[in-house]
mmJSON file of the N, C-alpha and C atoms, coordinates in Angstrom:
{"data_MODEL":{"atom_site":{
"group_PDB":["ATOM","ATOM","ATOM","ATOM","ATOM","ATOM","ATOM","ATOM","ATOM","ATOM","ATOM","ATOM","ATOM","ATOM","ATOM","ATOM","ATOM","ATOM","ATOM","ATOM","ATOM","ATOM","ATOM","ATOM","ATOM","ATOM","ATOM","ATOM","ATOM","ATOM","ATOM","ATOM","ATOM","ATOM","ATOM","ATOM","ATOM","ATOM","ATOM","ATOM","ATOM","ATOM","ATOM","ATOM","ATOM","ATOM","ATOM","ATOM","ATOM","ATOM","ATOM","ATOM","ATOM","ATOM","ATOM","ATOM","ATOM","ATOM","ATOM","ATOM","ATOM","ATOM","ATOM","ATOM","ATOM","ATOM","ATOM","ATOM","ATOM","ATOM","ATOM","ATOM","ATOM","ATOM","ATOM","ATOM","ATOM","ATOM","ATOM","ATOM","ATOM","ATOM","ATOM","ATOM","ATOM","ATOM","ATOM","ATOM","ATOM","ATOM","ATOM","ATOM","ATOM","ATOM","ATOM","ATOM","ATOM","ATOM","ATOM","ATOM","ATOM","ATOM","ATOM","ATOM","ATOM","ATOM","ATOM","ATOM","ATOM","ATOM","ATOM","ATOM","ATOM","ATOM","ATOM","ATOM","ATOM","ATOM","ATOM","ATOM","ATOM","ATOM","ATOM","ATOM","ATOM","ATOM","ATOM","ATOM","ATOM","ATOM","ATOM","ATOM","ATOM","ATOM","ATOM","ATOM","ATOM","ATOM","ATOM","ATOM","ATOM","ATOM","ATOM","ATOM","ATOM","ATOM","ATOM","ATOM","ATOM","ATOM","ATOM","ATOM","ATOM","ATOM","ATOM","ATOM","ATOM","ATOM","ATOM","ATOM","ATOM","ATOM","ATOM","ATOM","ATOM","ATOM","ATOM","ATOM","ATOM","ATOM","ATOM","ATOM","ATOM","ATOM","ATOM","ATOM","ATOM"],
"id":[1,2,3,4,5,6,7,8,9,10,11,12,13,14,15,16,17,18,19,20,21,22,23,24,25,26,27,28,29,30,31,32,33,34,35,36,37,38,39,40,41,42,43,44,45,46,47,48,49,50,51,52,53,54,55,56,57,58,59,60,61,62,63,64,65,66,67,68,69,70,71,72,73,74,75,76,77,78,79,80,81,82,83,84,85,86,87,88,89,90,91,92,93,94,95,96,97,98,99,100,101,102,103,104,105,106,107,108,109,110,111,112,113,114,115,116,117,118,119,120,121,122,123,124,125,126,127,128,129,130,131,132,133,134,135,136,137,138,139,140,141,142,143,144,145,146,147,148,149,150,151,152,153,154,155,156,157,158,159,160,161,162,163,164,165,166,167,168,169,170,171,172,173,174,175,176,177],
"type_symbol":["N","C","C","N","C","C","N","C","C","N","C","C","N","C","C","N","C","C","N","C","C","N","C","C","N","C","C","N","C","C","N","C","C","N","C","C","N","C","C","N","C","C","N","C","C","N","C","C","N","C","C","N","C","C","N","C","C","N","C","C","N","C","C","N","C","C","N","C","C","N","C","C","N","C","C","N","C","C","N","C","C","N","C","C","N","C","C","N","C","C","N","C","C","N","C","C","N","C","C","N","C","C","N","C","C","N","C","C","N","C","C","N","C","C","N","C","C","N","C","C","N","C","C","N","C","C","N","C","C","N","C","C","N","C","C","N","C","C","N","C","C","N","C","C","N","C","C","N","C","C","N","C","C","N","C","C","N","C","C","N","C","C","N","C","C","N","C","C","N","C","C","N","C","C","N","C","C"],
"label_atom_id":["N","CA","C","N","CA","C","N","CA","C","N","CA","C","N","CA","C","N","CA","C","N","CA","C","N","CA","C","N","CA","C","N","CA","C","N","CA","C","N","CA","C","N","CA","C","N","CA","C","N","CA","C","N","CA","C","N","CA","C","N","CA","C","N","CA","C","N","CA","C","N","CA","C","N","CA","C","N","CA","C","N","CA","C","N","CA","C","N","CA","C","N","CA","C","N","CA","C","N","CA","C","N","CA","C","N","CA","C","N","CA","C","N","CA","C","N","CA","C","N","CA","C","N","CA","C","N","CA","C","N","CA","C","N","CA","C","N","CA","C","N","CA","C","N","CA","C","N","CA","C","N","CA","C","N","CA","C","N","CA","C","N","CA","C","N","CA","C","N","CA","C","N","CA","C","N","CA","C","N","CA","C","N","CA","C","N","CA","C","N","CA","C","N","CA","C","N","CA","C","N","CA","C","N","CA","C"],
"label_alt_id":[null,null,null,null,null,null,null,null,null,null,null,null,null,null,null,null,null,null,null,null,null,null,null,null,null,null,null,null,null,null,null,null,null,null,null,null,null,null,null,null,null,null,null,null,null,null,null,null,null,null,null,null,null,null,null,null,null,null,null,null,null,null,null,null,null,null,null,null,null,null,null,null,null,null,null,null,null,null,null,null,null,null,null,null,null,null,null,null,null,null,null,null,null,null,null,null,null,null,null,null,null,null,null,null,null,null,null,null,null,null,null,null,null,null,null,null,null,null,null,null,null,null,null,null,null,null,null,null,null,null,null,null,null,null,null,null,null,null,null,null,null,null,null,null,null,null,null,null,null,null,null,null,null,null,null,null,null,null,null,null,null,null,null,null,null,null,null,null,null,null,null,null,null,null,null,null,null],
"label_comp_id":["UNK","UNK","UNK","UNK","UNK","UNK","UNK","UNK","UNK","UNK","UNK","UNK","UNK","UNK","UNK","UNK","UNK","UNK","UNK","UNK","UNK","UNK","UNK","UNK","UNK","UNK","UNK","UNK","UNK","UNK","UNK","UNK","UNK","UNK","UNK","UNK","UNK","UNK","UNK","UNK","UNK","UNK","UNK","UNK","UNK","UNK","UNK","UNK","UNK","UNK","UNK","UNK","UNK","UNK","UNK","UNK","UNK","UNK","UNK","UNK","UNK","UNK","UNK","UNK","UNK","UNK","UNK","UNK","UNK","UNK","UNK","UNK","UNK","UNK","UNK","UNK","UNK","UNK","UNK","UNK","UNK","UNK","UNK","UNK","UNK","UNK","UNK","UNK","UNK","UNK","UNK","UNK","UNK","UNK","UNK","UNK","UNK","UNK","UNK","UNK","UNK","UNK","UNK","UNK","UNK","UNK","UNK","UNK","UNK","UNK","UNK","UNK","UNK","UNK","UNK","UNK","UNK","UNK","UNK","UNK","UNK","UNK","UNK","UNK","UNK","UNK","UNK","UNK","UNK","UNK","UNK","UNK","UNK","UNK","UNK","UNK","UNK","UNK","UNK","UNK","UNK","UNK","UNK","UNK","UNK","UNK","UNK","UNK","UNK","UNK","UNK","UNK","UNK","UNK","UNK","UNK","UNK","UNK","UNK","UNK","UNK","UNK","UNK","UNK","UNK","UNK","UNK","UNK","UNK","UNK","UNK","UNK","UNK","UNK","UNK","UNK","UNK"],
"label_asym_id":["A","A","A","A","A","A","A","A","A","A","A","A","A","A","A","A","A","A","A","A","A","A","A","A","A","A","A","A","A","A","A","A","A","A","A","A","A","A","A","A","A","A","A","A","A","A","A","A","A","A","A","A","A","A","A","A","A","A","A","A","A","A","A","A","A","A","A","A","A","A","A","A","A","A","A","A","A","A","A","A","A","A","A","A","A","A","A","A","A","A","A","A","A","A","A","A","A","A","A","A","A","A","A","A","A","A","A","A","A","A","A","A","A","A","A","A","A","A","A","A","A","A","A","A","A","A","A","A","A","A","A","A","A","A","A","A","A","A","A","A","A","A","A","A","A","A","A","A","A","A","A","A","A","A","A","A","A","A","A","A","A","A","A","A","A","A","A","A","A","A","A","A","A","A","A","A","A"],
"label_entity_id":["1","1","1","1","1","1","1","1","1","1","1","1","1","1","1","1","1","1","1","1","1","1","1","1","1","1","1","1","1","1","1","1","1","1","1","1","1","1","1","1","1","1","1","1","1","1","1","1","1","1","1","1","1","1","1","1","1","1","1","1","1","1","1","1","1","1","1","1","1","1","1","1","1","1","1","1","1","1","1","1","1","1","1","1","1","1","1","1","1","1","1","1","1","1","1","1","1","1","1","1","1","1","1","1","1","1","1","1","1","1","1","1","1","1","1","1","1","1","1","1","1","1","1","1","1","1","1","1","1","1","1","1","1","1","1","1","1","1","1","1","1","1","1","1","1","1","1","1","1","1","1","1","1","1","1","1","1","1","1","1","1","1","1","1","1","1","1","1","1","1","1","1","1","1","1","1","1"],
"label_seq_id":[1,1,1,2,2,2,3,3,3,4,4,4,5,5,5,6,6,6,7,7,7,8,8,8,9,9,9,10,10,10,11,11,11,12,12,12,13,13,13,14,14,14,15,15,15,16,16,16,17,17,17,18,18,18,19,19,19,20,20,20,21,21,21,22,22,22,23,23,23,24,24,24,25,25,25,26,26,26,27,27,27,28,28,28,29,29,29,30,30,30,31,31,31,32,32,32,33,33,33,34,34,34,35,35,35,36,36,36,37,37,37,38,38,38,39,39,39,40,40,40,41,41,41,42,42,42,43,43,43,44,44,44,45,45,45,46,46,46,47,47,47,48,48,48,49,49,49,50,50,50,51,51,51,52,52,52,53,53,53,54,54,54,55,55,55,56,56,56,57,57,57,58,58,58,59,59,59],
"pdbx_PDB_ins_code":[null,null,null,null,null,null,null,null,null,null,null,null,null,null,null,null,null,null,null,null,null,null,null,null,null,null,null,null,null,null,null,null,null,null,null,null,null,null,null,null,null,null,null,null,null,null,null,null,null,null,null,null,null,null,null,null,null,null,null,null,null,null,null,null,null,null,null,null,null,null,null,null,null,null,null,null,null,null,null,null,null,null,null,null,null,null,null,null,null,null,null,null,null,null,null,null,null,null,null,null,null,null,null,null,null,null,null,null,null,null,null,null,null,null,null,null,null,null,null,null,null,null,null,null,null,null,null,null,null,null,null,null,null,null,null,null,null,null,null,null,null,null,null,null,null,null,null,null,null,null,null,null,null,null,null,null,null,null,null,null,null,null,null,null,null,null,null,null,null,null,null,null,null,null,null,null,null],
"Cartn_x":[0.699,0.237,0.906,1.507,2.194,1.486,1.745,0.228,1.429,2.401,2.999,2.652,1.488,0.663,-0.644,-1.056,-2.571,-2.282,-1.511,-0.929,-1.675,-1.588,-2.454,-3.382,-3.773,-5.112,-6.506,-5.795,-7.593,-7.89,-7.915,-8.476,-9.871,-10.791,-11.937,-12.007,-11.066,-11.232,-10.869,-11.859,-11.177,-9.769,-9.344,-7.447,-7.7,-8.348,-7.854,-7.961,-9.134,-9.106,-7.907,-7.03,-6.054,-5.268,-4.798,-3.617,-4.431,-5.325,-6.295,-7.259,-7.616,-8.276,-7.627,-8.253,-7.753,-9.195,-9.354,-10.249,-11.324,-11.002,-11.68,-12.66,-11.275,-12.088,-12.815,-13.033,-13.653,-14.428,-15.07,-16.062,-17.012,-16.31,-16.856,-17.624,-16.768,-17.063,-18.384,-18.283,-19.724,-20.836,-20.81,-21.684,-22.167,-21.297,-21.924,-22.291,-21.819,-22.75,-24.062,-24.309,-24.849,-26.244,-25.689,-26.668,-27.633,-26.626,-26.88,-27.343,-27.308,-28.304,-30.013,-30.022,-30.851,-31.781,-31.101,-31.399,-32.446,-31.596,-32.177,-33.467,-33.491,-34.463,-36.027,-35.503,-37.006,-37.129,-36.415,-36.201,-37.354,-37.166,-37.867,-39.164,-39.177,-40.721,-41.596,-40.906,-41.524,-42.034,-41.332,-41.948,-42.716,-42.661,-43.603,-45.289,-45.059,-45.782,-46.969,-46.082,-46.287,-46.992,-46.324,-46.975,-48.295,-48.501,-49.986,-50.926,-50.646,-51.464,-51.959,-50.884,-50.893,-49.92,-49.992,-49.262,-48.828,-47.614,-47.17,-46.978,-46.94,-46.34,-47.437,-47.954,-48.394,-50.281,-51.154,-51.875,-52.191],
"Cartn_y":[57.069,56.907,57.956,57.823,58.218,59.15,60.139,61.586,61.866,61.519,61.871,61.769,61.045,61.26,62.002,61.867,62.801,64.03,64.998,65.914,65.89,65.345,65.31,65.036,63.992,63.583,63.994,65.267,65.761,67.228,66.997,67.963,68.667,67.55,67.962,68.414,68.427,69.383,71.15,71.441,73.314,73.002,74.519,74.849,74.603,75.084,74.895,73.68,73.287,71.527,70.72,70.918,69.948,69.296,69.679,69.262,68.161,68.178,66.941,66.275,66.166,65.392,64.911,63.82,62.938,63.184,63.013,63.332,62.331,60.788,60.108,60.082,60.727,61.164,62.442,63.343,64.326,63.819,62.853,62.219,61.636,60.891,60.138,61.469,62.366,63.537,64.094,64.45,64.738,64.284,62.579,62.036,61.812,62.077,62.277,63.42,64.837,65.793,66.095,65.703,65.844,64.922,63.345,62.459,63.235,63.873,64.578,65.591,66.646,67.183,66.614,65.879,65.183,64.47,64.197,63.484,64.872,65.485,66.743,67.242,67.416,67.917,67.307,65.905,64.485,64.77,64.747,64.874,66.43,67.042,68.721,68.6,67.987,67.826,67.004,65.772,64.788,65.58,66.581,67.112,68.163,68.656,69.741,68.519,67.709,66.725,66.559,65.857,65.32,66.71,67.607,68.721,69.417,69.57,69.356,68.67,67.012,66.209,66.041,66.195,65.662,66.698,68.25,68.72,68.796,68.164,68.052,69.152,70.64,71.578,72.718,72.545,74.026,73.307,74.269,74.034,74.088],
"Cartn_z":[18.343,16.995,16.11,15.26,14.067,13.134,12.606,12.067,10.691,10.93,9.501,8.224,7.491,6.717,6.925,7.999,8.58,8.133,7.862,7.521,5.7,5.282,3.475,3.831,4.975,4.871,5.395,6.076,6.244,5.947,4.461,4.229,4.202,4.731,5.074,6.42,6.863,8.93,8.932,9.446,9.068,10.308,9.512,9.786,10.884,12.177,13.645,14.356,13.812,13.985,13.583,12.243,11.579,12.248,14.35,14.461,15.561,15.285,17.148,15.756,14.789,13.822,12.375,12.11,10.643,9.946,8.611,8.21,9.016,9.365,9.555,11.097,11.861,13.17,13.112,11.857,11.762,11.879,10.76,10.363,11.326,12.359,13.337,14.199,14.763,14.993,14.816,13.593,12.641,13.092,12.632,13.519,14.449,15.444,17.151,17.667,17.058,17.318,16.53,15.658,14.653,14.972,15.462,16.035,17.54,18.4,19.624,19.351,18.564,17.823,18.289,16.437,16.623,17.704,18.4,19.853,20.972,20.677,21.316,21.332,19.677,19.29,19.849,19.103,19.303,20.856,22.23,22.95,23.377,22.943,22.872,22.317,21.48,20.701,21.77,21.953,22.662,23.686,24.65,26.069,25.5,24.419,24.342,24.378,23.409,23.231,24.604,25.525,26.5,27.841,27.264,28.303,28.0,26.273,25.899,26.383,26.491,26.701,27.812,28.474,30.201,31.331,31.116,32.135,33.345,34.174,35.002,36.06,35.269,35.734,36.093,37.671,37.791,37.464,37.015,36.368,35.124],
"occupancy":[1.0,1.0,1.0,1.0,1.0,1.0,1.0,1.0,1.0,1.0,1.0,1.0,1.0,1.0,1.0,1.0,1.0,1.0,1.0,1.0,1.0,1.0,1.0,1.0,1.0,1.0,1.0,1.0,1.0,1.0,1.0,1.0,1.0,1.0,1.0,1.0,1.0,1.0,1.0,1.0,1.0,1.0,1.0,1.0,1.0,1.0,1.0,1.0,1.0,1.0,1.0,1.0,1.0,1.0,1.0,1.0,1.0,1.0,1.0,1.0,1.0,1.0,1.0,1.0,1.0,1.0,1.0,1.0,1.0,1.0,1.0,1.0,1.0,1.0,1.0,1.0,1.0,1.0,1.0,1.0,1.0,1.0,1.0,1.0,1.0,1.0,1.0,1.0,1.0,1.0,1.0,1.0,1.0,1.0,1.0,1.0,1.0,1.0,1.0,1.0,1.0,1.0,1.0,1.0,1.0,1.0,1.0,1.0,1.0,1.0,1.0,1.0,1.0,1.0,1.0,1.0,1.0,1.0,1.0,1.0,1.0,1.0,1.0,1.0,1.0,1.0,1.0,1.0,1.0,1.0,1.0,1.0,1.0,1.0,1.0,1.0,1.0,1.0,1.0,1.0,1.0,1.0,1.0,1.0,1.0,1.0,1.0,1.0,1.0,1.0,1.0,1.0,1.0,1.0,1.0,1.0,1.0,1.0,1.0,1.0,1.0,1.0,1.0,1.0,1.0,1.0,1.0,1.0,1.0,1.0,1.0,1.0,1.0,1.0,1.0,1.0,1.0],
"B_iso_or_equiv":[0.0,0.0,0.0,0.0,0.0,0.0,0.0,0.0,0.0,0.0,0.0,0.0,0.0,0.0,0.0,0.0,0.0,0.0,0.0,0.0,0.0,0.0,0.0,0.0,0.0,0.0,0.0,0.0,0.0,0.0,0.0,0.0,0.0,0.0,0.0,0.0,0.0,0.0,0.0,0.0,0.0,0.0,0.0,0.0,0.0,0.0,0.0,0.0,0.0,0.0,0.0,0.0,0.0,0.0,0.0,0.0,0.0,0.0,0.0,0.0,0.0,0.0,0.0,0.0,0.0,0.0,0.0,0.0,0.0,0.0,0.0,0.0,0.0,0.0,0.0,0.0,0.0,0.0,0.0,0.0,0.0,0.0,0.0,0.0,0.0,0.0,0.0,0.0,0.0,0.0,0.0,0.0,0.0,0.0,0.0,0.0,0.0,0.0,0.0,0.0,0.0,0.0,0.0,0.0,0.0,0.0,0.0,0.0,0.0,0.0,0.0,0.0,0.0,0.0,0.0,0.0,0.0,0.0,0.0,0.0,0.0,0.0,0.0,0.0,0.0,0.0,0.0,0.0,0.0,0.0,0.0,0.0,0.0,0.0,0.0,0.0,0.0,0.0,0.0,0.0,0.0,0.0,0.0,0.0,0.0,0.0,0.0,0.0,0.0,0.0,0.0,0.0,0.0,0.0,0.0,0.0,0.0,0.0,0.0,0.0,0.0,0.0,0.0,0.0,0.0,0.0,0.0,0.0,0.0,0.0,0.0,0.0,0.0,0.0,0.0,0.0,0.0],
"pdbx_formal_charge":[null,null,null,null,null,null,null,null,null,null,null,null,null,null,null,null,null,null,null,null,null,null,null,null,null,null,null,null,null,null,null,null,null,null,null,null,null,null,null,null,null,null,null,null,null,null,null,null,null,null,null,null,null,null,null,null,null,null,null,null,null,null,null,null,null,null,null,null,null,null,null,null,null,null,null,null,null,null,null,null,null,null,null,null,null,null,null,null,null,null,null,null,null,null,null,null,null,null,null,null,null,null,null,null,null,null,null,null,null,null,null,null,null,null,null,null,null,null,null,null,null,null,null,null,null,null,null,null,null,null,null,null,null,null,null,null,null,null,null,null,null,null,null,null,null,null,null,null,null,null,null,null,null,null,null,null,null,null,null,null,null,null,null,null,null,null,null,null,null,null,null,null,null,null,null,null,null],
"auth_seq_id":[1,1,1,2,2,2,3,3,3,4,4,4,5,5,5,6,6,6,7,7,7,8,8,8,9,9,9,10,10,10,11,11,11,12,12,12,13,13,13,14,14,14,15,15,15,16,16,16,17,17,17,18,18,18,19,19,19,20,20,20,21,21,21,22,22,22,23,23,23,24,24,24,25,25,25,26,26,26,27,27,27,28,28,28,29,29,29,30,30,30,31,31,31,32,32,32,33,33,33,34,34,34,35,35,35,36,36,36,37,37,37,38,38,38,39,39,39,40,40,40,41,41,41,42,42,42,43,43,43,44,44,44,45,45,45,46,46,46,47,47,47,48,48,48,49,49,49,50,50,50,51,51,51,52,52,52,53,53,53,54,54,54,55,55,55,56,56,56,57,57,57,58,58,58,59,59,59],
"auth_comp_id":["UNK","UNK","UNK","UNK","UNK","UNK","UNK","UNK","UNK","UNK","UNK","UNK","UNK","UNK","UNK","UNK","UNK","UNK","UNK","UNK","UNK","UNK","UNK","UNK","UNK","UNK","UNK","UNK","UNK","UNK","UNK","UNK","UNK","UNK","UNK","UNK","UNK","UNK","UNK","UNK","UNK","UNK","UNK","UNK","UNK","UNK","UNK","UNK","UNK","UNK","UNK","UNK","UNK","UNK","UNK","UNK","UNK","UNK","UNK","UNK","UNK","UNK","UNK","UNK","UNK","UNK","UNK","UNK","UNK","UNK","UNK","UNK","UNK","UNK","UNK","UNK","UNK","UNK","UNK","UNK","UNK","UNK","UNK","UNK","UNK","UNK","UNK","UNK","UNK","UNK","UNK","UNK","UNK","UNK","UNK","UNK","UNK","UNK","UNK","UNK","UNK","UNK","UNK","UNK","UNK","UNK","UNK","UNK","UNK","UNK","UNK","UNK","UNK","UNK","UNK","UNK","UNK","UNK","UNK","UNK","UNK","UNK","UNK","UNK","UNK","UNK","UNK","UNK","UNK","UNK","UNK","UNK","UNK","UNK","UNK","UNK","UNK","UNK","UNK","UNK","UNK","UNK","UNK","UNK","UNK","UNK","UNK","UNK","UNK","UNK","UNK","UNK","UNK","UNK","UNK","UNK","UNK","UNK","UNK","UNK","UNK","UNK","UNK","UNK","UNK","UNK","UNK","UNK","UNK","UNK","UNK","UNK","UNK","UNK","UNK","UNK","UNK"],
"auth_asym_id":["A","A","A","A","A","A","A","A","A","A","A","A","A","A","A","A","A","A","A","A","A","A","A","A","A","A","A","A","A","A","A","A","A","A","A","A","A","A","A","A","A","A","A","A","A","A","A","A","A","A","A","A","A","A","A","A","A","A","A","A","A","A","A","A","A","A","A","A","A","A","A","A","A","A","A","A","A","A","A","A","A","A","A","A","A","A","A","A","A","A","A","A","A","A","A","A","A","A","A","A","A","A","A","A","A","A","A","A","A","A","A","A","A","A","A","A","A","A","A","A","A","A","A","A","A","A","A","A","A","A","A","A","A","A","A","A","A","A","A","A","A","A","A","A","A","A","A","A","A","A","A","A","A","A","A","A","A","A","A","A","A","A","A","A","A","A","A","A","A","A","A","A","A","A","A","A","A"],
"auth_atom_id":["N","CA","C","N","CA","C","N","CA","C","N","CA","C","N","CA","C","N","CA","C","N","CA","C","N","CA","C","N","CA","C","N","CA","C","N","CA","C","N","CA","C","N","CA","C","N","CA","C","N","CA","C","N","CA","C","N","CA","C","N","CA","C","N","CA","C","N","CA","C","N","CA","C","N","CA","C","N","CA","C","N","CA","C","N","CA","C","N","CA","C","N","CA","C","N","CA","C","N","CA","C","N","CA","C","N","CA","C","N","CA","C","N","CA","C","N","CA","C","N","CA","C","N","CA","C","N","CA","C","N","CA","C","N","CA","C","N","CA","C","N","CA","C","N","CA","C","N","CA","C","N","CA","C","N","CA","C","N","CA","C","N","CA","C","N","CA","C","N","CA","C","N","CA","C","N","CA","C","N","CA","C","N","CA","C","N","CA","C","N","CA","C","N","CA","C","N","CA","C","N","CA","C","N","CA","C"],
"pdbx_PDB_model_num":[1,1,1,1,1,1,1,1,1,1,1,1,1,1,1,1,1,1,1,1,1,1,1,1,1,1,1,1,1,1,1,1,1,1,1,1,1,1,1,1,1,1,1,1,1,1,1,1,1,1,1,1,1,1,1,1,1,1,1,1,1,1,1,1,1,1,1,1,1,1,1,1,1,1,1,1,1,1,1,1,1,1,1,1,1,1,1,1,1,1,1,1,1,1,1,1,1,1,1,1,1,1,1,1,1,1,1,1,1,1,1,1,1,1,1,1,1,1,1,1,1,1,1,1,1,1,1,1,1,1,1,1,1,1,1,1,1,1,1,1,1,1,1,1,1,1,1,1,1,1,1,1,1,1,1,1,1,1,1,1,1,1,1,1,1,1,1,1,1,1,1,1,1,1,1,1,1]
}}}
């Protein structure tokens, strides 16, 4: 794949990122850590949740 314009075009990726990202795969980027993040968190709440209610662990 050809980057000879990717070079103007991502100026939204910091400097060390610029030469493995396009702005657009930043983007995508963004969103999947960002979603996994997220994911995490609900993920963390939920077991705190669940260990209130009904502890598995110990007494």
């Amino acid at each position: 794949m050809a980057r000879e314009n990717d070079v103007y075009n991502n100026d939204q990726v910091p400097a060390k990122w610029k030469s493995l990202f396009s702005n657009d795969e930043w983007y995508v980027h963004d969103i999947v850590v960002k979603s996994t993040y997220g994911f995490g968190a609900i993920a963390i709440v939920a077991h705190i949740l669940c260990m209130m209610w009904k502890p598995w662990l110990g007494n």
